[in-house]
C-alpha positions in Angstrom: 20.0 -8.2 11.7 16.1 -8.0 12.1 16.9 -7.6 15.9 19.1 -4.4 15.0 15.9 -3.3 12.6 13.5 -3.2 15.2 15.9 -1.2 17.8 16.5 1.2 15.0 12.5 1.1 13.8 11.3 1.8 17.7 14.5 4.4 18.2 13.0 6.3 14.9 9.3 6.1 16.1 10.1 7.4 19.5 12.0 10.3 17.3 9.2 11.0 15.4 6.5 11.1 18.8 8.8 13.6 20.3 9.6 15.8 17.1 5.2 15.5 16.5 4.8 16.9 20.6 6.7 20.2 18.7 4.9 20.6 15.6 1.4 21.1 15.2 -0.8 18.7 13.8 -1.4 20.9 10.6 2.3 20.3 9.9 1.4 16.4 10.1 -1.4 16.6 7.2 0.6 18.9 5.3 3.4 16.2 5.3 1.4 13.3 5.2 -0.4 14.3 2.0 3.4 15.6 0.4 3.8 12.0 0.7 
């Protein structure tokens, strides 16, 4: 189970470093500090 947690962990980070090349980093602090 933890095995299948860190494929789907590294799958969502990888997601997240190709959505963040899109989106300017304004977008980031805006969301970060929604958070």
């Amino acid at each position: 189970m933890a095995k299948s947690e860190n494929g789907i962990l590294s799958r969502f980070v990888g997601w997240i470093e190709r959505v963040g090349n899109k989106l300017p980093h304004i977008f980031w602090i805006f969301l970060f500090f929604w958070l």
